[in-house]
N, C-alpha and C positions, 0 to 999 in steps of 0.2 A: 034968058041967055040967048043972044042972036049968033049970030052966022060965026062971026069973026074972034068971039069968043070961045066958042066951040072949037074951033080949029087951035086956035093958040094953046087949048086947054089937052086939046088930043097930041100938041108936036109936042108939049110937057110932057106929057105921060109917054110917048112913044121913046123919048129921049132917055128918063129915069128910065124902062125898061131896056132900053139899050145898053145903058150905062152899067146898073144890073147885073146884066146878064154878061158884061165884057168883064167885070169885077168877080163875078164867081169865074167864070173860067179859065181869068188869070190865078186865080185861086185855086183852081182843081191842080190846073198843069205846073204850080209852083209847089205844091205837096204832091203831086205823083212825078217829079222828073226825074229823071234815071241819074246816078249823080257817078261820078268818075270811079269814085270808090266801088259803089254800085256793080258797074262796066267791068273792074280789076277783078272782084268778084266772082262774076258769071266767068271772065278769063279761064281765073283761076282752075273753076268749079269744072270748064269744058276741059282745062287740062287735065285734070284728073280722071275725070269718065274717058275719056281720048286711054291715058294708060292703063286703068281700067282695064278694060275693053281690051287693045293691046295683049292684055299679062294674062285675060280671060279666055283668049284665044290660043297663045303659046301654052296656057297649060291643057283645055284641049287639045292638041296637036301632041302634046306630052303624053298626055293617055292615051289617047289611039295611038302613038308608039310604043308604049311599054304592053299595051293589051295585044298588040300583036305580038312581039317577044314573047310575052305569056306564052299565048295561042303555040306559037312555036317550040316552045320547049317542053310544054305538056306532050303535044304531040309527039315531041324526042322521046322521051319519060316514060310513054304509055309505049312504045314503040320498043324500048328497052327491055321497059318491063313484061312484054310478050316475048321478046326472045329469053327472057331471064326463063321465064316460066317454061317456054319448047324447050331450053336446054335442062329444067329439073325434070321436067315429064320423061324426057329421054334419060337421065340420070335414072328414077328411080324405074323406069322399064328396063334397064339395063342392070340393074343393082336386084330387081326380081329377076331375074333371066340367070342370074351369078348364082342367087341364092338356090336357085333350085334347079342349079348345077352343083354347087356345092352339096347341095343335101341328097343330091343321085350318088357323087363320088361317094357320101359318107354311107349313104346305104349298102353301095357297092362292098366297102372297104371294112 
């Protein structure tokens, strides 16, 4: 094999692996290409998580509203129910204090 043979035989071979390699590549990028449908899809998919998200957040905001109300009306409630309780304690010190006035007068009498 001389000179000139060798070269003719290496621009072959460089060519086919050119050729190749441009053949699979068009090949890859014609089986992975993102196709419209594809595109409306992912659209679609980002509108969703977008309200999502949205509806995730107003219903936090919702809770930490109503957990404050909570907070606030327990504290009415609990607030209530100590003066309920001062005014039975005062009730039944005063409802002893009667009876045993009552029971002096009936000793007396």
């Amino acid at each position: 094999m001389n000179r000139t043979e060798f070269v003719v035989v290496t621009v072959i071979v460089l060519t086919a692996a050119f050729a190749l390699g441009w053949f699979v590549n068009w090949l890859v990028h014609r089986f992975t290409r993102v196709t419209q449908a594809d595109l409306g899809e992912l659209e679609r998919m980002a509108q969703a998580l977008h309200e999502a998200e949205e509806t995730r957040d107003q219903a936090i905001a919702y809770i930490h509203q109503r957990e404050e109300e909570v907070t606030r009306e327990t504290a009415q409630l609990q607030a209530e129910l100590a003066a309920a309780m001062d005014g039975l304690r005062d009730a039944r010190h005063e409802n002893q204090i009667l009876s045993s006035e009552i029971d002096g007068l009936r000793a007396q009498g």
